[in-house]
C-alpha positions as CSV (number, residue, x, y, z in Angstrom):
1,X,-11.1,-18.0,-3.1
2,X,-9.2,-14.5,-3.3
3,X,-7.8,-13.4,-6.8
4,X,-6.3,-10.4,-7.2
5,X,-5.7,-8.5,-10.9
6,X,-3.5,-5.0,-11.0
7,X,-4.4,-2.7,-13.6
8,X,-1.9,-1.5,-16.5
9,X,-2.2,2.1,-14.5
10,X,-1.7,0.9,-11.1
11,X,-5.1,0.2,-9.8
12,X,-5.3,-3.0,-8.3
13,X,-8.7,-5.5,-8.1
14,X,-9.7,-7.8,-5.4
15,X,-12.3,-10.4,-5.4
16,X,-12.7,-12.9,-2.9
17,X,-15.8,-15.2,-4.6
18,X,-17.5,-16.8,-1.5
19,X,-19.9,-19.4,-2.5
20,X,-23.1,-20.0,-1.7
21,X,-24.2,-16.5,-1.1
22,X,-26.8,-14.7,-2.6
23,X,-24.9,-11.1,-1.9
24,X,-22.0,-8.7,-2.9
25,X,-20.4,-6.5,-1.1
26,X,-17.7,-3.8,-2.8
27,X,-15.8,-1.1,-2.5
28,X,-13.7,1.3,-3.1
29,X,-10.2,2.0,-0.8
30,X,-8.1,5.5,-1.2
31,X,-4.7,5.2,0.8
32,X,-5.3,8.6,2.3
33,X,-7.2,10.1,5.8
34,X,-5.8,12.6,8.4
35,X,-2.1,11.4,8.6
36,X,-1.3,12.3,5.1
37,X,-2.9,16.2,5.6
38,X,-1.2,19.6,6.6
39,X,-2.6,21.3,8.9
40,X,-4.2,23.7,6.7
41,X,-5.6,20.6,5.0
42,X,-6.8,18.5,8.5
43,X,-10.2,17.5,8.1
44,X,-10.5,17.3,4.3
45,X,-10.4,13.4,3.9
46,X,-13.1,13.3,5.9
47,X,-15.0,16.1,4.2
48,X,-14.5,15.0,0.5
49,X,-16.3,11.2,1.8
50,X,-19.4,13.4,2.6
51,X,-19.4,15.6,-0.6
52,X,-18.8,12.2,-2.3
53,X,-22.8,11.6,-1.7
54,X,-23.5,15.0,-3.4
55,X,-23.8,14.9,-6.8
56,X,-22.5,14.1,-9.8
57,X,-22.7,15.0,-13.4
58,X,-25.7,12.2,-13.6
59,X,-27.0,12.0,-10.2
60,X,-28.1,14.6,-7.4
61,X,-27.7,13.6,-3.9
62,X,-31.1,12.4,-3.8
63,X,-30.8,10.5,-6.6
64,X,-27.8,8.5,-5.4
65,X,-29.2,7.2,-2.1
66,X,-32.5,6.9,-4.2
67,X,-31.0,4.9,-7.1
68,X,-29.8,2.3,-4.2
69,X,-32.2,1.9,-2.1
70,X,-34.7,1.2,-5.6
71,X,-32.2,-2.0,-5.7
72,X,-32.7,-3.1,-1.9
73,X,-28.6,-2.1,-1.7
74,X,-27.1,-0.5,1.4
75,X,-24.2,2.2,1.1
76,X,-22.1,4.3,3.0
77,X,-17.8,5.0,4.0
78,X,-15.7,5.8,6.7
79,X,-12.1,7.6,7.1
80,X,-9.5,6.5,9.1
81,X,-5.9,7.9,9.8
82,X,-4.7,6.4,6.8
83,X,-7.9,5.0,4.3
84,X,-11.0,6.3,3.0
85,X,-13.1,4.0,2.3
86,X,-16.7,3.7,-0.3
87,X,-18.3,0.5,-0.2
88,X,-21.8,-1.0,-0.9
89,X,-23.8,-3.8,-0.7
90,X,-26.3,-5.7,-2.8
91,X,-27.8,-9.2,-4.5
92,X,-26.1,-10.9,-6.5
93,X,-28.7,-9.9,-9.4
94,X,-28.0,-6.3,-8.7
95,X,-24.6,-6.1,-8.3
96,X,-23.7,-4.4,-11.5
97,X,-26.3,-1.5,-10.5
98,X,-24.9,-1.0,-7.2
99,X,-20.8,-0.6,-9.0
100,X,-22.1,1.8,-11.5
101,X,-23.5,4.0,-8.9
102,X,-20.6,3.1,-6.5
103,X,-18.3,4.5,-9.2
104,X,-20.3,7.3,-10.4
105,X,-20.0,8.9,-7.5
106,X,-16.6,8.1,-6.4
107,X,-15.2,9.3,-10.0
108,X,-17.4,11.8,-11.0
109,X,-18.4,14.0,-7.6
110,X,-18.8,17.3,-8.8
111,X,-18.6,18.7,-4.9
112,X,-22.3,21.6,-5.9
113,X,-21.3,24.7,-3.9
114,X,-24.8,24.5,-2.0
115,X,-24.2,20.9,-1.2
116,X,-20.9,22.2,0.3
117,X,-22.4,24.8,2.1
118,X,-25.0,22.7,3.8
119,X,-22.6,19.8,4.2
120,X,-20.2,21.9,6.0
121,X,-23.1,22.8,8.7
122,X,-23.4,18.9,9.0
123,X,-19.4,18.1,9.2
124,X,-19.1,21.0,12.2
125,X,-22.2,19.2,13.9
126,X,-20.5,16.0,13.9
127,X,-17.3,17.7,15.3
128,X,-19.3,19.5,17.8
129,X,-20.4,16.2,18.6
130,X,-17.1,14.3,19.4
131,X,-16.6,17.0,21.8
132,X,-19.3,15.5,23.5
133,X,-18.1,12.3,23.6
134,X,-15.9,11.9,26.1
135,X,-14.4,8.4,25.3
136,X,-14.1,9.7,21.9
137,X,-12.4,12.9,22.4
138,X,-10.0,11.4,25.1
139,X,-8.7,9.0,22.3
140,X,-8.2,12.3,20.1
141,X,-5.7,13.6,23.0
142,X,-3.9,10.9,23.6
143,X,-3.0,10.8,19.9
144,X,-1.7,13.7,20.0
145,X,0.2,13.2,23.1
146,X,1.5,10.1,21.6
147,X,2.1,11.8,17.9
148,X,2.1,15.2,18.5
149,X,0.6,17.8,16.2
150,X,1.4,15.7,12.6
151,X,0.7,12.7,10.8
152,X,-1.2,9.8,13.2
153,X,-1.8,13.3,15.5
154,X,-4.2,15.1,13.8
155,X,-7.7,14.1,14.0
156,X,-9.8,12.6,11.3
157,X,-12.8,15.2,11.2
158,X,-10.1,18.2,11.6
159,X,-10.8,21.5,12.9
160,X,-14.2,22.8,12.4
161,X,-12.2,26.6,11.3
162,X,-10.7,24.2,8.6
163,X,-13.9,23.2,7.4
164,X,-15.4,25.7,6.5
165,X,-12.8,27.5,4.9
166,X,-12.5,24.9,2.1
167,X,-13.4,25.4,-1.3
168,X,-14.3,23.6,-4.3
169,X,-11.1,23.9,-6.0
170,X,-9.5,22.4,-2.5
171,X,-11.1,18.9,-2.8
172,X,-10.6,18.7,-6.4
173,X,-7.3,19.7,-5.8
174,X,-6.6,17.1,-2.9
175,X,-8.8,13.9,-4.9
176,X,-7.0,14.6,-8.0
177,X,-3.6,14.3,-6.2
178,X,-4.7,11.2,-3.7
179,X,-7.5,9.4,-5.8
180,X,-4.9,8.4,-8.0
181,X,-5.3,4.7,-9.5
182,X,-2.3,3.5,-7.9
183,X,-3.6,4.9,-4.6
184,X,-6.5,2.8,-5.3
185,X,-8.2,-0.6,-4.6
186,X,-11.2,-1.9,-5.5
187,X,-12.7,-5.1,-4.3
188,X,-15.7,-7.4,-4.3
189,X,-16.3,-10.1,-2.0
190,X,-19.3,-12.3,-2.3
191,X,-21.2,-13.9,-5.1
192,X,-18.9,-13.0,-8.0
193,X,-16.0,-13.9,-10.1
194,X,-13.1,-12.2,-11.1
195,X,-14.5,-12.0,-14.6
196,X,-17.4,-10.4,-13.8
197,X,-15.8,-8.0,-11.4
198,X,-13.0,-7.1,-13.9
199,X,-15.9,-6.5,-16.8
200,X,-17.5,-4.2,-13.8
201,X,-14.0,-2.1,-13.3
202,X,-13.8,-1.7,-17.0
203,X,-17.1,-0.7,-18.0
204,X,-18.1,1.3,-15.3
205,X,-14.9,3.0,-13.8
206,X,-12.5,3.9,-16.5
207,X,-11.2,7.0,-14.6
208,X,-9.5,4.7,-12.2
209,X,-8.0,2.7,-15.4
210,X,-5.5,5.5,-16.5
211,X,-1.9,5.9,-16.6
212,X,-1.6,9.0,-14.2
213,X,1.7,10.2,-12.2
214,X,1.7,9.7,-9.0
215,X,3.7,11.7,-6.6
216,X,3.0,10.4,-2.6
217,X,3.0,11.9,0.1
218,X,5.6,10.9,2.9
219,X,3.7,11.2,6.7
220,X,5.2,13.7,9.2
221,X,5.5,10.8,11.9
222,X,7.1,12.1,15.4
223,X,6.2,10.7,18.8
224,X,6.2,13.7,21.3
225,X,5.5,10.9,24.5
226,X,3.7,14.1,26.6
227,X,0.6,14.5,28.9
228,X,-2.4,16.8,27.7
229,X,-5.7,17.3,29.0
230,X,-9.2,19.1,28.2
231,X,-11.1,20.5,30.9
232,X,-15.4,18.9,30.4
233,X,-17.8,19.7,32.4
234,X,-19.1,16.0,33.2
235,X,-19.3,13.7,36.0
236,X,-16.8,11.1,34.9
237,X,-12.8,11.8,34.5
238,X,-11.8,10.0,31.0
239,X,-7.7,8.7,31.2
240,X,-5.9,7.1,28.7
241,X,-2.3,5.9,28.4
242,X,-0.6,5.3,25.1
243,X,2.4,2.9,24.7
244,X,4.4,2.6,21.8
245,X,4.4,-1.2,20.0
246,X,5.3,-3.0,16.6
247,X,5.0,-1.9,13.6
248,X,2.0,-3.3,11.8
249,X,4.2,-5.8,9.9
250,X,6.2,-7.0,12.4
251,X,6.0,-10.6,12.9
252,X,5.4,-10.2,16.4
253,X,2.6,-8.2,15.8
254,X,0.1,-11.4,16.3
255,X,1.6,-12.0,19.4
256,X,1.5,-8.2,20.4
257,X,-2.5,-8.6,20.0
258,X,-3.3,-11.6,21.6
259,X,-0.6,-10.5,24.9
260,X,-2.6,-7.3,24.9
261,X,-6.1,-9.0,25.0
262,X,-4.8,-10.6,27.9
263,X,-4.5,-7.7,29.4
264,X,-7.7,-5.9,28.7
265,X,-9.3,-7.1,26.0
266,X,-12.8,-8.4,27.5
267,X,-13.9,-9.2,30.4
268,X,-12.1,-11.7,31.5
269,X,-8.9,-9.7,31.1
270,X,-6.7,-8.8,33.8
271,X,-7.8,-4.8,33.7
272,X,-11.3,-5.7,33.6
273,X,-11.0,-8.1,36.9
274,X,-8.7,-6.0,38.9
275,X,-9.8,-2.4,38.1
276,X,-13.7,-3.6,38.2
277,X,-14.4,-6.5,39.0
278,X,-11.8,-6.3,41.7
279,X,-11.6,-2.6,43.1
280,X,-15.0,-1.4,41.4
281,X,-13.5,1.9,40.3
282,X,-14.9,2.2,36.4
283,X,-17.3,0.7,34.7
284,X,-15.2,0.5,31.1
285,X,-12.0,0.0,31.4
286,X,-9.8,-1.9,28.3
287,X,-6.7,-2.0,26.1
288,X,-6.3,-2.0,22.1
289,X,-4.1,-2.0,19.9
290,X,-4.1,0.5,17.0
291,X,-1.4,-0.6,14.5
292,X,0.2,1.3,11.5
293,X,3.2,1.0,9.0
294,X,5.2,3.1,11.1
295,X,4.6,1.9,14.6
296,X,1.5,1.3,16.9
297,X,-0.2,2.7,19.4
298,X,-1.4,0.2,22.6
299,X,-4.0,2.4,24.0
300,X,-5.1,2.0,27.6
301,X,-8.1,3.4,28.6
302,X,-11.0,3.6,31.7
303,X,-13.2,5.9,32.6
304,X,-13.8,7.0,36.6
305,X,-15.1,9.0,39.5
306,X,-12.9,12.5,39.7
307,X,-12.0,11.1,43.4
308,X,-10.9,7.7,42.0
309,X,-8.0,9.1,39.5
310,X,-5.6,8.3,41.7
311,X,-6.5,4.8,43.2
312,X,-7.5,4.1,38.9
313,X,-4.3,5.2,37.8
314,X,-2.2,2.9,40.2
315,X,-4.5,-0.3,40.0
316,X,-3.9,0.4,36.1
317,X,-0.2,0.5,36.6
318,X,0.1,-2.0,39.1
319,X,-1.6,-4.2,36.9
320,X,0.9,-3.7,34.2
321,X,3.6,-4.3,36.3
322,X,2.6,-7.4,37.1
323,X,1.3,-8.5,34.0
324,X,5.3,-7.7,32.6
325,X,6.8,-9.5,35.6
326,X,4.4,-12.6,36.1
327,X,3.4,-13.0,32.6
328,X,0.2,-15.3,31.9
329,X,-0.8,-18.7,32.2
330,X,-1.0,-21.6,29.2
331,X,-4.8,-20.9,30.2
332,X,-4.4,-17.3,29.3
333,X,-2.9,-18.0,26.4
334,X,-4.8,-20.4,24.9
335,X,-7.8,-18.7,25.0
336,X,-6.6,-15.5,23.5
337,X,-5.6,-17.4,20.6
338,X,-9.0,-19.1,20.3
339,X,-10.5,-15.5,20.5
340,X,-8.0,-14.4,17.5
341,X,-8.8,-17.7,15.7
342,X,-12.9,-17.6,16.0
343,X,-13.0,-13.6,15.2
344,X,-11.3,-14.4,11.8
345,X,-13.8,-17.2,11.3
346,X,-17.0,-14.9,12.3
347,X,-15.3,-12.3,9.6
348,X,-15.6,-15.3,6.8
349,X,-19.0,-15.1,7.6
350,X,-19.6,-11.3,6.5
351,X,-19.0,-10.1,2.8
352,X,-18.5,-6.3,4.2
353,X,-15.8,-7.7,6.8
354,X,-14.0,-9.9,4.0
355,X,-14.1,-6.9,1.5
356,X,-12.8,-4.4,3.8
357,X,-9.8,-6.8,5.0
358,X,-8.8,-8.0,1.8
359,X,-9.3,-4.7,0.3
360,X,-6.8,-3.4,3.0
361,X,-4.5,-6.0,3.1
362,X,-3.6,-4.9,-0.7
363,X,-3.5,-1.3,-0.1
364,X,-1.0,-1.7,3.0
365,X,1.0,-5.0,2.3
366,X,0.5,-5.1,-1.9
367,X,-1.2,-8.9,-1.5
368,X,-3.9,-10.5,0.3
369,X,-3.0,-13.6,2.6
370,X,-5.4,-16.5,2.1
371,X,-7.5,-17.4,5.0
372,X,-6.1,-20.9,5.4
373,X,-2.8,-19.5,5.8
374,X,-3.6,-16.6,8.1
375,X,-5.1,-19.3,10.1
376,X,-2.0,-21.4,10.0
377,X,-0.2,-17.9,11.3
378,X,-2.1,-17.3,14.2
379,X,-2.0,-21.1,15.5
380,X,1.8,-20.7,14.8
381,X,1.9,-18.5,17.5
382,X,4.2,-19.8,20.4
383,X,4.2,-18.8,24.2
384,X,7.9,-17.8,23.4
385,X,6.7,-15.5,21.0
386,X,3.9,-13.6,23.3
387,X,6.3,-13.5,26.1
388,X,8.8,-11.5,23.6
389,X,5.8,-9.2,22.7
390,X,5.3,-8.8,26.2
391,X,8.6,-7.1,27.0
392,X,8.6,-5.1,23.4
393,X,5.3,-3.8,24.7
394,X,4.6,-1.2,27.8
395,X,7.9,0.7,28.6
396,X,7.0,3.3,30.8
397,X,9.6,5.4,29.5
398,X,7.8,6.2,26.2
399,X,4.6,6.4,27.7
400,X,1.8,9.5,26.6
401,X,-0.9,10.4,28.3
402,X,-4.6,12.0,28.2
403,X,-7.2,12.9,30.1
404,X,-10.7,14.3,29.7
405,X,-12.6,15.9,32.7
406,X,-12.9,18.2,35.3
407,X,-9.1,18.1,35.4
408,X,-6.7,21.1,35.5
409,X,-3.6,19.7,35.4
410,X,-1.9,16.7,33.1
411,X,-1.8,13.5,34.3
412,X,1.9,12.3,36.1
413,X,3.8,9.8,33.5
414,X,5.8,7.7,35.3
């Protein structure tokens, strides 16, 4: 059962008490990442998660990871375009250990200038390190081919120039400004009550409790619709298309998903059988759908041979078209909305997975929809409703483009 509990200051409290478990998972959700940074500023979401580990007026870096691992509990976080995220996981019997450090560090980082330096060694590796990752970096172009150069554009880890140049006074800067409490969510799922958790908040976490101004920041969204390339060194070409779709809250946007697994989201998809199964001309090739308040991104991808670009990029296409004129079968559609259904019910199965989504849910929508009824939502979905999505979805005429390779030139949009 989810019950949620907003704060007098704004911070608002989640917990989702799933019986008979003998764990907690909980975390801590900032509504800011990539899209919300200038460009001076790219990269420092993402940056101020890794000094978060680093020390804090109690604990130095060893100590943290220490202190959690002496309770058996796991820890980490991730950024996103739009979230960063803290979270952790313990017993039951050691859940209040695992919040007090969880907070500790999240409200009372004190970013040591030789933890910086070192960290910023670290941040540049892992930057060097999506440039070796083809897949990865191809999705980073296409974004900005989609976006352009702002908002949902600029890349999580930022410029590695950026990096290093920030300073202390930056991050506090920026996490005074952004980790404000009503920017903030906190949320348990597991075994625990809302009393408990509540007691948790208070005790441990007053910072997040206060009454503090908050001024937000409006995202710089534009959708530039081009074609961009990087020139690799490596044996595979890496193409991606990007079509615009629904925004995340559209009530189409269930539809939008389950047409677009259809289409390439496993192997039984129509991509997968055509452009290898079919024509053998990549080894991964798949669609997915990114979604965001202001629009979404369906992102095509594959990966090929340099001398199959061509044939890859019109059994892609062709494909489409098809898919747009013929539509799908009853068969198609019914077992894309089993897949939807059953990967809900494997996430009620997972206290990190049920924390995260409800966690989300209130930081995007202000409220958490109860599982029963998101259910009820996806086996309301009609064939009427996915053939709509299906002609919102892949017009041509707003398509981007990226591709990574041994390429010299964009690729054609047509």
């Amino acid at each position: 059962m989810v019950i949620t509990k907003q704060f007098p200051g704004g911070l608002r409290l989640v917990v989702n008490k799933m019986e008979g478990l003998y764990s907690v998972s909980m975390g801590v959700l900032v509504g800011t990442g990539s899209c919300f940074e200038s460009a001076e500023e790219n990269g420092i979401s993402h940056f101020i998660e890794h000094m978060m580990f680093k020390g804090t007026n109690k604990r130095n870096a060893f100590e943290i990871s220490d202190a959690m691992d002496r309770i058996g509990a796991q820890v980490n976080a991730f950024t996103s375009k739009d979230i960063t995220c803290y979270y952790a996981k313990s017993t039951s019997d050691h859940a209040e250990e695992a919040f007090e450090i969880l907070a500790d560090f999240v409200s009372d980082s004190i970013f040591p200038e030789e933890e910086m330096a070192r960290e910023k060694g670290v941040v540049c590796e892992e930057i060097a390190m999506a440039e070796d990752t083809p897949d990865d970096l191809c999705r980073d172009v296409l974004a900005q081919a989609f976006y352009g150069e702002e908002g949902y554009g600029r890349t999580i880890l930022g410029p590695a120039e950026n990096v290093r140049s920030f300073t202390r006074e930056d991050l506090k800067k920026y996490v005074a400004e952004r980790y404000n409490p009503k920017n903030l969510v906190v949320c348990f799922a597991g075994n625990i009550g809302m009393e408990e958790a509540c007691a948790l908040v208070e005790k441990y976490f007053p910072s997040a409790l206060a009454d503090v101004p908050f001024n937000k920041r409006e995202k710089k969204i534009s959708f530039a619709q081009s074609s961009l390339y990087k020139f690799k060194d490596i044996e595979q070409v890496h193409i991606a298309y990007g079509y615009p779709s629904l925004p995340r809250d559209d009530k189409l946007m269930d539809a939008s998903i389950l047409v677009n697994n259809i289409l390439g989201g496993g192997m039984s998809s129509r991509l997968f059988q055509k452009v290898r199964e079919q024509m053998g001309l990549a080894y991964t090739v798949y669609s997915y759908i990114s979604s965001y308040t202001e629009g979404s991104i369906l992102y095509v991808y594959a990966g090929i041979n340099p001398s199959n670009v061509g044939k890859a990029q019109e059994a892609i296409f062709k494909t489409i078209e098809d898919f747009r004129r013929d539509k799908f079968t009853k068969e198609e559609f019914l077992r894309e909305k089993e897949q939807l259904k059953s990967s809900l019910i494997f996430s009620q199965e997972s206290t990190i997975s049920q924390m995260t989504m409800c966690a989300k849910q209130m930081l995007y929508k202000n409220k958490v929809i109860d599982f029963s009824e998101r259910i009820k939502e996806i086996e309301n979905i009609t064939m009427e409703d996915c053939v709509r999505a299906l002609e919102l979805n892949y017009h041509t005429e707003h398509l981007a483009a990226a591709a990574v390779g041994k390429v010299k030139q964009p690729l054609v949009i047509r």
